[in-house]
C-alpha positions in Angstrom: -6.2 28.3 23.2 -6.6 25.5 20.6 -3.4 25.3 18.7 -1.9 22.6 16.1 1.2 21.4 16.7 1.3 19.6 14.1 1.2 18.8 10.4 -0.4 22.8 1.9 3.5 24.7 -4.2 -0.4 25.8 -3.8 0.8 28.4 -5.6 4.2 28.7 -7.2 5.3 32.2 -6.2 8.7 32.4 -7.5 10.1 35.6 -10.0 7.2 33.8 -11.9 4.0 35.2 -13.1 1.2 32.4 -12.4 -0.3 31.6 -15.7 -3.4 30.2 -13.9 -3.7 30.5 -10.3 -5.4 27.8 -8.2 -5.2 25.7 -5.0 -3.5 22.7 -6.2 -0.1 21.1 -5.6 2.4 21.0 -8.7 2.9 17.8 -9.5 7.0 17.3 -9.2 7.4 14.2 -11.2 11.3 12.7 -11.4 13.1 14.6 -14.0 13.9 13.1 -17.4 17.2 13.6 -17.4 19.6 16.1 -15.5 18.2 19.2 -14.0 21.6 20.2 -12.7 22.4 22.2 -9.4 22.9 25.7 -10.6 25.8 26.8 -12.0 28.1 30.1 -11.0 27.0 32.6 -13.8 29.7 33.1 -16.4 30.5 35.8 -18.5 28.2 35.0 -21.8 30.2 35.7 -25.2 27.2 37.5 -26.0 25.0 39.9 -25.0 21.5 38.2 -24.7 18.0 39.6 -24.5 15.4 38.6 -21.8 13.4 35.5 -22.8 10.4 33.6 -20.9 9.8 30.1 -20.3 6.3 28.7 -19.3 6.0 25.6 -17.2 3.8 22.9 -16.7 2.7 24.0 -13.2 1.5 27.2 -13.8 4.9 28.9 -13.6 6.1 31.6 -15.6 10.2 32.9 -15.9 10.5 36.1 -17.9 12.8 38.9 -17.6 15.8 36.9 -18.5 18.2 35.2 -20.4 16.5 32.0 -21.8 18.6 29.6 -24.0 17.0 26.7 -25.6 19.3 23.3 -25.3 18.9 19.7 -26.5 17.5 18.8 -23.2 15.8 22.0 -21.9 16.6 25.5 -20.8 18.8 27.6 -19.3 18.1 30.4 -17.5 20.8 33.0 -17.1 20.1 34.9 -13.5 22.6 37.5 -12.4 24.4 34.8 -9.7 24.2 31.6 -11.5 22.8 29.4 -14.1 20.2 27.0 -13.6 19.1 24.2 -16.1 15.6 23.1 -16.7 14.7 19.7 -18.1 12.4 19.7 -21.0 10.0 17.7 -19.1 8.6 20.5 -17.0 8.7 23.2 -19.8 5.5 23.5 -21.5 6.6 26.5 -24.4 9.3 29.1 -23.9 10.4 32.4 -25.9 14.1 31.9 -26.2 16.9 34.6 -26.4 18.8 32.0 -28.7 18.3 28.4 -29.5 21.4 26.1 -29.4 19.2 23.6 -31.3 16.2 23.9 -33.9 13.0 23.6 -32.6 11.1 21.1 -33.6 7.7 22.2 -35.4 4.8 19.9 -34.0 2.8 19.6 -37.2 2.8 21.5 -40.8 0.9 24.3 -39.2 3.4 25.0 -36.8 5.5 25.0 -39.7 3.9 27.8 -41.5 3.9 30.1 -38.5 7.2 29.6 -38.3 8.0 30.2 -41.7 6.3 33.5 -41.3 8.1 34.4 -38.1 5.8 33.7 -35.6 6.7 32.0 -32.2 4.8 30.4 -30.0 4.4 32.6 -26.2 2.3 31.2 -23.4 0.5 28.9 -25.3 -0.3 31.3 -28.4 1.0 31.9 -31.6 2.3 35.7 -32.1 5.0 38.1 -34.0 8.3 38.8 -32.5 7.2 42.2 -31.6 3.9 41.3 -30.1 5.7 38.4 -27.6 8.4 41.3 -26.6 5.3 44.0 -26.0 3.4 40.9 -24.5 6.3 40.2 -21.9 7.3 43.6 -21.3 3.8 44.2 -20.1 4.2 41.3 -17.6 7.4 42.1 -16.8 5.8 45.8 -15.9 3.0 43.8 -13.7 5.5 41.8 -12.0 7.3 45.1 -10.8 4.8 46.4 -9.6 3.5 43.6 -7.7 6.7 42.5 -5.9 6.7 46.4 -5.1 3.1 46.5 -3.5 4.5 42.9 -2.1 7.6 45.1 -0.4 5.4 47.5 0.7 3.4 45.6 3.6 6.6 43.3 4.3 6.0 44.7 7.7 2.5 43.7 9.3 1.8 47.2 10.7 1.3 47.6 6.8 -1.0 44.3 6.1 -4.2 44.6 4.6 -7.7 44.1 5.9 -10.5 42.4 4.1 -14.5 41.9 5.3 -16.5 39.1 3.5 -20.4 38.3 4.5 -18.7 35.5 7.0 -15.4 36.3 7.6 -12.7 39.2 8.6 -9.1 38.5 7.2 -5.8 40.2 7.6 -3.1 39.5 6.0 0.2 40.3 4.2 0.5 37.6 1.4 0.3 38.2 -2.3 -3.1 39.4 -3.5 -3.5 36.4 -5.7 -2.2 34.2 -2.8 -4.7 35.5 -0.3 -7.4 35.5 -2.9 -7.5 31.9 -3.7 -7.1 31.0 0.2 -9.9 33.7 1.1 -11.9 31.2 -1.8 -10.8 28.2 0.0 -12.0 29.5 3.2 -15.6 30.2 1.8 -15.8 26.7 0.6 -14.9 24.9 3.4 -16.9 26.9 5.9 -20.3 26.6 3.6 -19.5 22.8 3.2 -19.0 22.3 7.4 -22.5 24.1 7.3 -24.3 22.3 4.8 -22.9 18.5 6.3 -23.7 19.6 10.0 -26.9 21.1 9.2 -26.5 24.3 11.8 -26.0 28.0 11.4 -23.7 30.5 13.4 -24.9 31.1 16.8 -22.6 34.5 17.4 -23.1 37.7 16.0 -19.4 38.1 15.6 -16.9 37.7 12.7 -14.1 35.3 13.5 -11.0 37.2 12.3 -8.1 34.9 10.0 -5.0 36.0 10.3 -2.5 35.2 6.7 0.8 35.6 8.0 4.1 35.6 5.0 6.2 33.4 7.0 6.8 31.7 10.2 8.4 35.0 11.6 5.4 37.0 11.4 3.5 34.4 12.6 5.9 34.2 15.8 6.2 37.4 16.6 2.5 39.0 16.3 0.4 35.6 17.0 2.4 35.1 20.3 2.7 31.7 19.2 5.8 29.9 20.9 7.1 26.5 20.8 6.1 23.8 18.7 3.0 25.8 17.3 2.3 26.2 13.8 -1.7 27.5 13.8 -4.2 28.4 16.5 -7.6 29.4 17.4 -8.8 31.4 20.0 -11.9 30.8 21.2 -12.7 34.3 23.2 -10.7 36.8 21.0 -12.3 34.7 17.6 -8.7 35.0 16.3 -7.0 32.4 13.9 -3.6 32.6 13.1 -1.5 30.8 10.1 1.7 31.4 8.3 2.1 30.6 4.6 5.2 27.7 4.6 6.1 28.4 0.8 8.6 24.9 1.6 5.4 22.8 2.1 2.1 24.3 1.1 0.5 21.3 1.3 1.1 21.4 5.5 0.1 25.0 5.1 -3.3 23.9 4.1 -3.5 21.4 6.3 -2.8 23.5 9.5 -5.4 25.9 7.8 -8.1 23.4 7.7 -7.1 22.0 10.7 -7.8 25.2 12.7 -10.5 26.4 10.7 -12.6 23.4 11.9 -11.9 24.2 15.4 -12.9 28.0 14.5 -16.4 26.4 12.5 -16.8 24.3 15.7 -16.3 27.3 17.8 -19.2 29.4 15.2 -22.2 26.6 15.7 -21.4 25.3 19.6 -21.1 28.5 21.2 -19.9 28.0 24.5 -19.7 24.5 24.7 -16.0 22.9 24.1 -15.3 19.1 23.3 -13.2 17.3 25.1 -9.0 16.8 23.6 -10.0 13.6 22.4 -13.0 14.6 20.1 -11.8 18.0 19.5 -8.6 17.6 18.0 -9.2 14.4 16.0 -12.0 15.8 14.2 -10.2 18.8 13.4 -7.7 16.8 12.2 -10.2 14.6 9.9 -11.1 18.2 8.7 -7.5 18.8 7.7 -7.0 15.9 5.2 -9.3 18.0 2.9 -8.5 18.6 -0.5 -10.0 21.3 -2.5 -10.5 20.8 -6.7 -10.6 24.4 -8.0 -12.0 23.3 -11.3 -15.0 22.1 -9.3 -14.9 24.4 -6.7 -15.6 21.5 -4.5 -14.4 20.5 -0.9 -13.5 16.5 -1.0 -13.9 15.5 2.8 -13.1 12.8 4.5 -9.7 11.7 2.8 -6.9 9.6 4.5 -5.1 11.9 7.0 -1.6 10.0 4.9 0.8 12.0 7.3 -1.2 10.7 10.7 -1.5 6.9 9.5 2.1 6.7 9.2 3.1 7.4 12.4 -0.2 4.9 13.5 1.8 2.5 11.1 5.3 3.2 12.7 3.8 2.4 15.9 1.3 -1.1 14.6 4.8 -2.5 13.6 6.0 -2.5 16.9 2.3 -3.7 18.3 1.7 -0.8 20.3 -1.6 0.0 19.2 -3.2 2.5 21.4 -6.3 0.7 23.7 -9.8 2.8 23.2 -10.2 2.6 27.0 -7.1 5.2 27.1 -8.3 7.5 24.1 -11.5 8.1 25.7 -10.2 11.1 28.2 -6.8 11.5 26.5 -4.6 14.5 25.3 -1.9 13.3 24.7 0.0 13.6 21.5 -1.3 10.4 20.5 -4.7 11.5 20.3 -4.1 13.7 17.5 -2.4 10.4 15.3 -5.3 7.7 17.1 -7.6 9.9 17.6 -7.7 10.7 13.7 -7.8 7.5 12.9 -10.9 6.5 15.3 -12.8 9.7 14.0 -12.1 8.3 10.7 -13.1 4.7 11.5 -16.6 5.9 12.4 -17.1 8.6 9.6 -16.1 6.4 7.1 -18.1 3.2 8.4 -21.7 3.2 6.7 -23.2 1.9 9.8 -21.5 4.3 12.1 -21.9 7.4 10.1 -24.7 8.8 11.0 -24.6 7.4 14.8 -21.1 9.2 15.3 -22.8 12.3 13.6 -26.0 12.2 16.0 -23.3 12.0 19.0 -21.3 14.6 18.2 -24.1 16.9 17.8 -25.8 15.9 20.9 -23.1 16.2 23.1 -22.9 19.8 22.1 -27.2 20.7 21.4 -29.3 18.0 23.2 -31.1 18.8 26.1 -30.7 16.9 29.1 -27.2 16.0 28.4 -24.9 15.9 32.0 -22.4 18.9 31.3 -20.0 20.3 33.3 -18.1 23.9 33.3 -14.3 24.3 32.3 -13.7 28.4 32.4 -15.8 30.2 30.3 -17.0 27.1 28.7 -19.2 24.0 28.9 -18.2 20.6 28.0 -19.0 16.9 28.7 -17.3 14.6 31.3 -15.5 11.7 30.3 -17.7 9.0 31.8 -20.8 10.6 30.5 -19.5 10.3 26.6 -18.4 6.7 27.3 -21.4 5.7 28.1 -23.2 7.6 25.8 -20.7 6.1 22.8 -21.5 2.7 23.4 -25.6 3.3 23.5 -25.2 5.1 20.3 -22.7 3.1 18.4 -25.0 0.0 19.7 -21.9 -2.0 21.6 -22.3 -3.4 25.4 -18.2 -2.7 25.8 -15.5 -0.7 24.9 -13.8 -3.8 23.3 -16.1 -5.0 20.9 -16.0 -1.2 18.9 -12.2 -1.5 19.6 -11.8 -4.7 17.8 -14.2 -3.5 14.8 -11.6 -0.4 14.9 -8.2 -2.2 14.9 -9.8 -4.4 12.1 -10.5 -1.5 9.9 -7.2 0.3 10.4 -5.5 -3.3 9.0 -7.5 -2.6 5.7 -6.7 1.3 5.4 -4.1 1.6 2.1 -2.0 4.9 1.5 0.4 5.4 -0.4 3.2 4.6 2.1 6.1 6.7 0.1 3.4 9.8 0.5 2.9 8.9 4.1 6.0 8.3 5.0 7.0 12.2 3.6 3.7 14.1 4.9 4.7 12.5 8.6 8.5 13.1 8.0 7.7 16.9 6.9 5.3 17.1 9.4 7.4 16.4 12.4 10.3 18.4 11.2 8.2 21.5 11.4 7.1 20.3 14.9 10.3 19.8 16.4 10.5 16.2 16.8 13.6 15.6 14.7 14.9 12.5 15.4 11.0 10.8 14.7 11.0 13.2 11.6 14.7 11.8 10.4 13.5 8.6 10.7 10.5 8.8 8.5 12.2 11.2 5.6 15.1 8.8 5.8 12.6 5.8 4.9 10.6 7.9 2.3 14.0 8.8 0.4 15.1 4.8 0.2 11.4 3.9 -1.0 11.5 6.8 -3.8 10.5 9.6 -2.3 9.0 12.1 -5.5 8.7 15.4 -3.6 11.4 17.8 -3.7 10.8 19.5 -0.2 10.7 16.1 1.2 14.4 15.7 0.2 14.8 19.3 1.3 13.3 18.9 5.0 15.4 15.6 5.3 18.8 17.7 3.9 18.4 20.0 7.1 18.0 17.3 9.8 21.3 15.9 8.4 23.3 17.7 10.9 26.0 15.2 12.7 29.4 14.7 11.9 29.9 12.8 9.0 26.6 13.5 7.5 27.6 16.7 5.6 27.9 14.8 2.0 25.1 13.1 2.2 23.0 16.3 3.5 24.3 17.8 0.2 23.2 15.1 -2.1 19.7 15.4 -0.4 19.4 19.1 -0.9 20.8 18.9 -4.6 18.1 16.2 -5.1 15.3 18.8 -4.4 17.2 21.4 -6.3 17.3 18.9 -9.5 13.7 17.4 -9.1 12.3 22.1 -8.7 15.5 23.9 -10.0 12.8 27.1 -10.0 12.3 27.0 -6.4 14.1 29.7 -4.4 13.7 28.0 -0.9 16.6 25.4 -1.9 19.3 27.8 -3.0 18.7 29.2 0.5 18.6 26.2 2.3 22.2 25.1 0.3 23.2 28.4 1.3 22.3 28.3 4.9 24.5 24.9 4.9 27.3 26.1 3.1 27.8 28.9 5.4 27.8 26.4 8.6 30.9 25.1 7.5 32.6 28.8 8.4 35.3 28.6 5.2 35.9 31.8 3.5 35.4 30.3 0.0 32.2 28.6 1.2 31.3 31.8 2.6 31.3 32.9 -0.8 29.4 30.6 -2.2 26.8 30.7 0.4 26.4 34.4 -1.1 25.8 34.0 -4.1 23.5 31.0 -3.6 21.8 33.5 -1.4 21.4 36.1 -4.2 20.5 33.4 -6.9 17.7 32.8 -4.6 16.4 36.7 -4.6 17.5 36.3 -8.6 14.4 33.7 -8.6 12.1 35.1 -6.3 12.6 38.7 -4.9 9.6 39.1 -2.9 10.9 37.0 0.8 13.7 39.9 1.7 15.3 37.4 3.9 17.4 36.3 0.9 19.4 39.5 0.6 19.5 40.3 4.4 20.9 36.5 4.6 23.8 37.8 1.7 24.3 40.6 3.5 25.2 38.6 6.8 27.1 36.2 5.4 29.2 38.8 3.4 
């Protein structure tokens, strides 16, 4: 079993229609001005009719109250009021404006004067925006209903492409841009490696809706968060709606060991080359208006943890790599696979190696299981003849070298390892990190939400508040943080935060009503 445990909103699936689906990361910029923690809902001294709101990222709110303010929006759900800063509003369709809007230029003037208003992006009569969102508002029914409908797995839905089998129990527009993704990256592994499938057998992905599913039907355990099987041809990933940037990375991750698994056949790498390519494969990034695969980018969340441990000079020796799996090999590891991939005069050598190990004839191999792989003294010696060094320290020198010239962004590094390392298990590294990426100006808003729930000693209940309140004002729209406030407000045990943790629960299904955990949380709690 090949498994990550470690570590890609891709899409923003709140109670929001997608205006234009694609795999890319919202960009969560800081907030001009106050996007405040929602509010209780009060009693409004009018009735108001469902509005919509449109926002930067793709995301769409209809169905409810919308009221235009001086600084934004706010949106009126059954359990609470949230505000929205004007900065991540691109157009809305108010149910009443507390201040004039503002026409852009004379044109917008005339439509206006004629009673137009402006809905996603386009110009139309009152009635045509109400038939316009009605109609989505119809859509969205219906979609969080099919959504309901294969909550369970034994009702998920299968899918054959030319390459690949998938199962899965995600959104349909979800799975369709990660089935995309999929056929990018496995035709762009192809085309750099230069081989074909050797079986005659479709690997099967599993798209599981959260970690739960994943759990219980992968037989996953511990620490893991993806896997491949080699002999069944079976890989498994959940969908982490609080970071879908570590979802794609686990997805890439194990994909490349799957790929790997398509070309070699029976033969296995050693830990050591394995996992650290795989994990080069993982800092991927796909550009949807391209439809392009960008490989070979800074593994950010590895190279902080290599940083964390440069600082306190204990840089791992390339004599102890060679033959290693250990934990370190994933974060080292990367970092060497990257060294070599991304030095012009090592390219092409690394890229010979790693193919010969696997295809040449003549190459020393021995038998683990099932499979065929190379002994440790054998690739030593065969890395120094093709990398053109005499010893081990020379390349290890040229390598240490390299990794003092790597930048990052070390905020974004800082939060991809902190995030990372939560999801693993290894809290008090992960603490550590998050706390550092909050102090230098952390910018995502499930980084402050992942540090918020590692805040769990005595005494650190205020400041685990302010850090989940920070996420909530830098995304009010996403769900995940109501229920992450409510999840901490009910620890406490009091019978008015009980309450509250209620209705934070229920603002949460007010947002996004397709995870049922919301309610059945609500319903514990009460």
């Amino acid at each position: 079993m090949i498994g990550t445990s470690s570590s890609a909103n891709v899409l923003g699936w709140t109670l929001v229609l997608l205006g234009a689906a694609s795999i890319a990361m919202p960009t969560h910029a800081m907030a001009q001005g106050d996007a405040q923690a929602a509010e209780p809902a009060a009693t409004p001294g009018e009735s108001l009719e469902p509005g919509a709101l449109s926002l930067n990222d793709g995301r769409f709110v209809f169905g409810v109250p919308v009221v235009r303010t001086k600084e934004g929006a706010r949106i009126h759900y059954e359990h609470g009021i949230i505000t929205v800063p004007s900065s991540m509003i691109r157009d809305m369709l108010p149910s009443k404006s507390e201040v004039e809007y503002v026409p852009a230029n004379d044109k917008e003037k005339e439509l206006i004067a004629k009673g137009m208003v402006n809905f996603q992006g386009k110009w139309l009569t009152k009635d045509a925006a109400a038939r316009r969102m009605e109609k989505l508002q119809k859509e969205l029914t219906e979609r969080i209903d099919k959504q309901q409908e294969r909550k369970a797995w034994g009702a998920h839905i299968s899918v054959e492409t030319k390459d690949f089998k998938f199962e899965h129990n995600l959104p349909d527009e979800l799975f369709d841009n990660l089935k995309e993704l999929m056929e990018v990256y496995h035709k762009t592994f192809l085309k750099y490696w230069g081989k074909r499938p050797q079986g005659k057998v479709k690997p099967t992905i599993n798209f599981y809706a959260d970690h739960g599913d994943f759990s219980q039907i992968s037989g996953a355990s511990g620490g893991i968060v993806g896997w491949y099987h080699p002999v069944s041809k079976q890989l498994h990933v959940f969908w982490d709606r609080t970071d879908p940037d570590f979802t794609i990375d686990v997805l890439f991750h194990e994909a490349n060991h799957m790929l790997v698994d398509m070309i070699d056949g029976p033969f296995r790498y050693p830990h050591w080359i394995e996992e650290p390519m795989a994990e080069y494969y993982g800092a991927s990034k796909w550009d949807a208006e391209k439809k392009a695969m960008e490989i070979g980018r800074v593994q950010a969340g590895r190279f902080a943890e290599i940083l964390y441990e440069m600082q306190d000079d204990k840089w791992m020796k390339l004599e102890d790599l060679i033959g290693s799996s250990s934990y370190r090999s994933y974060t080292w590891g990367w970092s060497f696979v990257y060294f070599l991939m991304q030095t012009p005069k090592y390219e092409k050598k690394w890229k010979k190696l790693w193919l010969d190990l696997a295809h040449k004839r003549g190459i020393k191999r021995s038998y683990e299981g099932p499979f065929k792989t190379v002994e440790t003294e054998t690739i030593k010696e065969m890395l120094l003849k093709y990398l053109g060094h005499e010893v081990l320290e020379t390349l290890e020198r040229e390598w240490y070298d390299f990794l003092k010239n790597v930048k990052i962004d070390e905020v974004d590094g800082l939060e991809q390892a902190g995030r990372k390392l939560r999801t693993m298990g290894k809290h008090k590294e992960a603490k550590d990190m998050l706390s550092q990426a909050v102090e230098k100006g952390a910018q995502s808003p499930f980084t402050y939400a992942a540090y918020a729930q590692l805040l769990t000693k005595p005494g650190e209940r205020k400041r685990a508040f302010e850090m989940i309140d920070k996420a909530i004002q830098l995304d009010p729209l996403e769900a995940e943080f109501y229920y992450v406030k409510g999840k901490m407000t009910e620890a406490t045990g009091n019978e008015k935060d009980m309450l509250e943790a209620v209705r934070l629960y229920l603002l949460a299904h007010d947002i996004d009503p397709l995870p049922w955990k919301y309610v059945e949380a609500a319903e514990f709690a009460k």
